[in-house]
N, CA, C and O atoms as a Maestro MAE file, in Angstrom:
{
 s_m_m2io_version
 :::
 2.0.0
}

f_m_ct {
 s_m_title
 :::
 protein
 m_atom[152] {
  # First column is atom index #
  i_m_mmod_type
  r_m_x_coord
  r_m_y_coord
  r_m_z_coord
  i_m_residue_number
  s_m_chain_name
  s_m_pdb_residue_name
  s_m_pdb_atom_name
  i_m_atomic_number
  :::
  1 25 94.671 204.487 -1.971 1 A "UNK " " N  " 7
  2 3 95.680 203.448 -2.174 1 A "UNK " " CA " 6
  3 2 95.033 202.056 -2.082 1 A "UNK " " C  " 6
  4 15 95.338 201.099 -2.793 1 A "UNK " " O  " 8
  5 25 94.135 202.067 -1.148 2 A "UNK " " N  " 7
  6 3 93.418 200.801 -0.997 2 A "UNK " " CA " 6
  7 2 92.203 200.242 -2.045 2 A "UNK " " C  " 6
  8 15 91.548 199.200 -2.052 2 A "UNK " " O  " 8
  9 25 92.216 201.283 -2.814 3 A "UNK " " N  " 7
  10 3 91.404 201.015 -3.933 3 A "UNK " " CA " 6
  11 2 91.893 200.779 -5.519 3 A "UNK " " C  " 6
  12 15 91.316 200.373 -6.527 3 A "UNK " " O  " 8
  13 25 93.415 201.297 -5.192 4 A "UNK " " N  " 7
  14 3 94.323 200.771 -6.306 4 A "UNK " " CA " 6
  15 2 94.286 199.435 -6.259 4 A "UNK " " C  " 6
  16 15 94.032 198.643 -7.167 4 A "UNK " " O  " 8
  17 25 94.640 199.179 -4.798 5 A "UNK " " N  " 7
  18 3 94.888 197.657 -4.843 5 A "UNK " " CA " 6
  19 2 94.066 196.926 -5.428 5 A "UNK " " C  " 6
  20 15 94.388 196.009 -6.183 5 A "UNK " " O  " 8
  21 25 92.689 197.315 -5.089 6 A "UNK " " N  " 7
  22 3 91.329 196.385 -5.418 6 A "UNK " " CA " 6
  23 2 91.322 196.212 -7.165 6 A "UNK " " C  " 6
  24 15 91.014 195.197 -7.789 6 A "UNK " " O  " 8
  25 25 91.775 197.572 -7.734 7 A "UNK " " N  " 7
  26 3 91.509 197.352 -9.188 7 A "UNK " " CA " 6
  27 2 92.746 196.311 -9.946 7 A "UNK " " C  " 6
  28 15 92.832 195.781 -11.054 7 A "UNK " " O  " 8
  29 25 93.707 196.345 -8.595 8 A "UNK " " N  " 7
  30 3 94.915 195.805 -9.741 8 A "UNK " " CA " 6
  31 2 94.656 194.154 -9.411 8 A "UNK " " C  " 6
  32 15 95.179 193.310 -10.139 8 A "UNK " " O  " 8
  33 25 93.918 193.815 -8.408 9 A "UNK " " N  " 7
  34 3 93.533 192.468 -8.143 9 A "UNK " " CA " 6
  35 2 92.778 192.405 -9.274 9 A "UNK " " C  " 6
  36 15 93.081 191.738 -10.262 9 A "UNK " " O  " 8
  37 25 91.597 193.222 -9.137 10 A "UNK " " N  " 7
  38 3 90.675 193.106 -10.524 10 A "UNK " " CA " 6
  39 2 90.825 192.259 -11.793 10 A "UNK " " C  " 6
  40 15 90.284 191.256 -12.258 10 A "UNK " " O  " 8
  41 25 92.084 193.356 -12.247 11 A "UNK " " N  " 7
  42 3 91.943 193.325 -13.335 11 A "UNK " " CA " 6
  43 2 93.166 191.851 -13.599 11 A "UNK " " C  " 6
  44 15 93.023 191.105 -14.568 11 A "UNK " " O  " 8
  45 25 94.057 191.697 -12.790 12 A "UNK " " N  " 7
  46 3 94.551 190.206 -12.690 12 A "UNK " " CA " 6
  47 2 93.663 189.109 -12.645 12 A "UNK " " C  " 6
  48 15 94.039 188.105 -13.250 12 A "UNK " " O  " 8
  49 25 92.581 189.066 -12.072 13 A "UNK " " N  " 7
  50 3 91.682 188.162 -12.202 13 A "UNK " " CA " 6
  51 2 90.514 188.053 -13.321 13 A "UNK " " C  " 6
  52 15 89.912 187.018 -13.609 13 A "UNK " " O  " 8
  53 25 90.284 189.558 -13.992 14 A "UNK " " N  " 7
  54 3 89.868 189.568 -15.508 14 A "UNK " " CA " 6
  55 2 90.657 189.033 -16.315 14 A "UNK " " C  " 6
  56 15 90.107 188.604 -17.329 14 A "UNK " " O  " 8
  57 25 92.334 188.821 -16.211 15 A "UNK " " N  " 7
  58 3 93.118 188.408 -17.283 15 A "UNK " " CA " 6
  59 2 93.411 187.116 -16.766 15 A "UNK " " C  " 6
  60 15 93.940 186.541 -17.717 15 A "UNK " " O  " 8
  61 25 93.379 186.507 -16.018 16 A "UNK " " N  " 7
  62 3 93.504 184.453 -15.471 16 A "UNK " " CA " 6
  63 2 92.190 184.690 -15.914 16 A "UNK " " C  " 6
  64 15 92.614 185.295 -16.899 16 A "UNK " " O  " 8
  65 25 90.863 184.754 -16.073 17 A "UNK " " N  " 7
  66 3 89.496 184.768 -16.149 17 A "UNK " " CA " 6
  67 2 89.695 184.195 -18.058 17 A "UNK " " C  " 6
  68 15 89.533 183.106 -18.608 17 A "UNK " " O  " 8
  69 25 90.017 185.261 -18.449 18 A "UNK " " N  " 7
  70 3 90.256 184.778 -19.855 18 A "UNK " " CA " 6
  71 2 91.046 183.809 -20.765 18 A "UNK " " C  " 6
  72 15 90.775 183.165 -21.778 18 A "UNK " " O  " 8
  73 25 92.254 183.993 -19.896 19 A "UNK " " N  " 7
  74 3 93.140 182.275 -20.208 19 A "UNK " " CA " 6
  75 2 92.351 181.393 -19.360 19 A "UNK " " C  " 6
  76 15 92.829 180.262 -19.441 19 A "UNK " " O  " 8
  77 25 91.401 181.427 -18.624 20 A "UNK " " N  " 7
  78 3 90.611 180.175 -17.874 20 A "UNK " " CA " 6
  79 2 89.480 179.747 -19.037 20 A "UNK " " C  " 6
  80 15 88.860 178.688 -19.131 20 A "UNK " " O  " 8
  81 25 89.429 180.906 -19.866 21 A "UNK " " N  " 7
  82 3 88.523 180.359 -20.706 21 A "UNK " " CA " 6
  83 2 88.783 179.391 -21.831 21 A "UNK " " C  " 6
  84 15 88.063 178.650 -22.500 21 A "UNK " " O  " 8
  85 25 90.013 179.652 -21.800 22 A "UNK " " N  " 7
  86 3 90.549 178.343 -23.033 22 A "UNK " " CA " 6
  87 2 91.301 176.978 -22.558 22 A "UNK " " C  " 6
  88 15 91.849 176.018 -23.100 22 A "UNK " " O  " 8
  89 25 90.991 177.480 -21.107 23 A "UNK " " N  " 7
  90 3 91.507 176.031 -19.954 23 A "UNK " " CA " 6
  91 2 90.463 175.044 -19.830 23 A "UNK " " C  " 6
  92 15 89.390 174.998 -20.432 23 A "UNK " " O  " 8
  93 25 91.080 174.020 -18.691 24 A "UNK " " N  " 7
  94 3 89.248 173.178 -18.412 24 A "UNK " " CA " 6
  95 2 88.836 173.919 -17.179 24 A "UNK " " C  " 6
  96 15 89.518 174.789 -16.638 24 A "UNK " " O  " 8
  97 25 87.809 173.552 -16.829 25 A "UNK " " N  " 7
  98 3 86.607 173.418 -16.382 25 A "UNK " " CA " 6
  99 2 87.298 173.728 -14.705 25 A "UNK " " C  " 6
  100 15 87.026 174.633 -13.917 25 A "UNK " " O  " 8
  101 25 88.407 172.422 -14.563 26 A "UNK " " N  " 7
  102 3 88.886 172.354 -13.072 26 A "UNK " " CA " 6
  103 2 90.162 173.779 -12.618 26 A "UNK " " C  " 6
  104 15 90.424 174.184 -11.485 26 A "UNK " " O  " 8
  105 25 90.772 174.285 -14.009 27 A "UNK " " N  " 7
  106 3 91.882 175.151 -13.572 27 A "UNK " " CA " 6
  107 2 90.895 176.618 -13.335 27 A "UNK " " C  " 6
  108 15 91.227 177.663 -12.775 27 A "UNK " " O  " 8
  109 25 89.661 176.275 -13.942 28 A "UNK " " N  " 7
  110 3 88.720 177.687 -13.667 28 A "UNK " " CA " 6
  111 2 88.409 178.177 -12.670 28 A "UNK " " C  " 6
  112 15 88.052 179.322 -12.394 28 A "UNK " " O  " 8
  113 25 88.581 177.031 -11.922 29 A "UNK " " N  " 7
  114 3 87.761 176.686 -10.259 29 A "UNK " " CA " 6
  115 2 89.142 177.313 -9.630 29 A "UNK " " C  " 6
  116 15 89.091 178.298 -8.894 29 A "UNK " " O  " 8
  117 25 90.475 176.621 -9.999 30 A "UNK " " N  " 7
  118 3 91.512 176.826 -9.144 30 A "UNK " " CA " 6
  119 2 91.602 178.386 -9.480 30 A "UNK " " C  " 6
  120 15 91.374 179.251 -8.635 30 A "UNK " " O  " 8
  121 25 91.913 178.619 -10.629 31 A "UNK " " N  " 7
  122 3 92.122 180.251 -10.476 31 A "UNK " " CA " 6
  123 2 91.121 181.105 -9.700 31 A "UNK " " C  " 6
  124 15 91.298 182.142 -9.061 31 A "UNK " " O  " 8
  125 25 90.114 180.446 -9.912 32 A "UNK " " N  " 7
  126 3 88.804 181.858 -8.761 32 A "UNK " " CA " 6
  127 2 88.941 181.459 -7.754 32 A "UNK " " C  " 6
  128 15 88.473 182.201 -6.890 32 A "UNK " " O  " 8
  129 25 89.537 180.287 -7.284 33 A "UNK " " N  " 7
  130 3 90.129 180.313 -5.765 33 A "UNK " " CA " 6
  131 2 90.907 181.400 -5.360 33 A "UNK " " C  " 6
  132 15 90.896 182.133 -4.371 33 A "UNK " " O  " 8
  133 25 91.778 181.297 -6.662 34 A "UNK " " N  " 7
  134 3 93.154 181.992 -6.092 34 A "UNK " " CA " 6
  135 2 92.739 183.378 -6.248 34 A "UNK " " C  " 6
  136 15 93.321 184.224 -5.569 34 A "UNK " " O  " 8
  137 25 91.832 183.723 -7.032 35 A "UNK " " N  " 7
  138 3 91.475 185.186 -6.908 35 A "UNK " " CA " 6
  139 2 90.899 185.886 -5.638 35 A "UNK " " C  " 6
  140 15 90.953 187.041 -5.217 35 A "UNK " " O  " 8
  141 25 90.289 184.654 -5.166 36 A "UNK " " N  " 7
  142 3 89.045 184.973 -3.462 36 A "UNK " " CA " 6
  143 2 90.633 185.053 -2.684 36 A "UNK " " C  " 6
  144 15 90.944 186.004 -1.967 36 A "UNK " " O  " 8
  145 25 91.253 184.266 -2.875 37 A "UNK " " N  " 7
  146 3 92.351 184.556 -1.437 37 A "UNK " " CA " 6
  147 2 93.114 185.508 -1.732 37 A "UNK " " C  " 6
  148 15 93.312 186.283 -0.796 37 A "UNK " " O  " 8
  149 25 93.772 185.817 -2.965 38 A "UNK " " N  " 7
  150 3 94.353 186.770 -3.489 38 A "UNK " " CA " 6
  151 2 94.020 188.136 -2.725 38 A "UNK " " C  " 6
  152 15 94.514 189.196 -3.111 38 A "UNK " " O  " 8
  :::
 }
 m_bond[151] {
  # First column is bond index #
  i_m_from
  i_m_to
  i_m_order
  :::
  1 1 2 1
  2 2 3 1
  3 3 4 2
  4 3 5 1
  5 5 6 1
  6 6 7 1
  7 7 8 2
  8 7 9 1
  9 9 10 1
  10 10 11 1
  11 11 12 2
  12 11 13 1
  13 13 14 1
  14 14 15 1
  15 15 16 2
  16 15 17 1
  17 17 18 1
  18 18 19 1
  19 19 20 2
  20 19 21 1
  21 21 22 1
  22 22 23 1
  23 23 24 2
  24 23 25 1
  25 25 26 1
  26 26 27 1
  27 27 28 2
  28 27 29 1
  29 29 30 1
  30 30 31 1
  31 31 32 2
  32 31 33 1
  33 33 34 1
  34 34 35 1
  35 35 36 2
  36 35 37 1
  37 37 38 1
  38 38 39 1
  39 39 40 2
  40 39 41 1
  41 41 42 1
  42 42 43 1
  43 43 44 2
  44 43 45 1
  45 45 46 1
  46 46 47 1
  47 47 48 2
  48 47 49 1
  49 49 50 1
  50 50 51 1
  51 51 52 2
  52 51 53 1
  53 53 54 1
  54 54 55 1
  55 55 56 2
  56 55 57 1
  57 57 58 1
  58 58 59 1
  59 59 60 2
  60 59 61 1
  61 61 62 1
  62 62 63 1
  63 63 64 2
  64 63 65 1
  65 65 66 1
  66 66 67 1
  67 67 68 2
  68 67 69 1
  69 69 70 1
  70 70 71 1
  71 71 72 2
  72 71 73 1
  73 73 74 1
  74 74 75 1
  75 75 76 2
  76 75 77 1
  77 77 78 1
  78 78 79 1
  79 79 80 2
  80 79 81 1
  81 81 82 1
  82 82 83 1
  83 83 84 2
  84 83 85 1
  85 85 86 1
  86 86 87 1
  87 87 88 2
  88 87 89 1
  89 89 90 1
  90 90 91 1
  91 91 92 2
  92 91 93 1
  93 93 94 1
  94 94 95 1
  95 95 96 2
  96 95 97 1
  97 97 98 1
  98 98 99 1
  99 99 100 2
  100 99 101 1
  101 101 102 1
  102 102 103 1
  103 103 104 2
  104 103 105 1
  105 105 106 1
  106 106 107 1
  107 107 108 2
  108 107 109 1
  109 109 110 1
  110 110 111 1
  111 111 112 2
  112 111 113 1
  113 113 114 1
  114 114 115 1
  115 115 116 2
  116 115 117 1
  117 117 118 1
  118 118 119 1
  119 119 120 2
  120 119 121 1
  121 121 122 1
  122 122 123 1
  123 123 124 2
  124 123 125 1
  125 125 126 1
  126 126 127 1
  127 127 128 2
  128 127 129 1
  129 129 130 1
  130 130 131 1
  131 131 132 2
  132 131 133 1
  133 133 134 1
  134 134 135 1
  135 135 136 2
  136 135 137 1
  137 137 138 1
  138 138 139 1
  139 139 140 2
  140 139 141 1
  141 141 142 1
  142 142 143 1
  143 143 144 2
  144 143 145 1
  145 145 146 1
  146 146 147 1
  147 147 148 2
  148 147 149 1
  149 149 150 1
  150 150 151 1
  151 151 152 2
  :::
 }
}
């Protein structure tokens, strides 16, 4: 169960990862914040 979790963080942060790519520079930073605390 605890490894579901890990993939479903994952893969939420593969998909902000890719709309970060057509963002700037600074919302890139904020989303991999939010992924580390996530």
């Amino acid at each position: 169960m605890q490894s579901l979790r890990f993939y479903h963080s994952l893969f939420i942060c593969l998909l902000f990862d890719c709309i970060a790519k057509t963002a700037s520079d600074r919302s890139h930073t904020l989303i991999g914040l939010f992924c580390v605390f996530y």
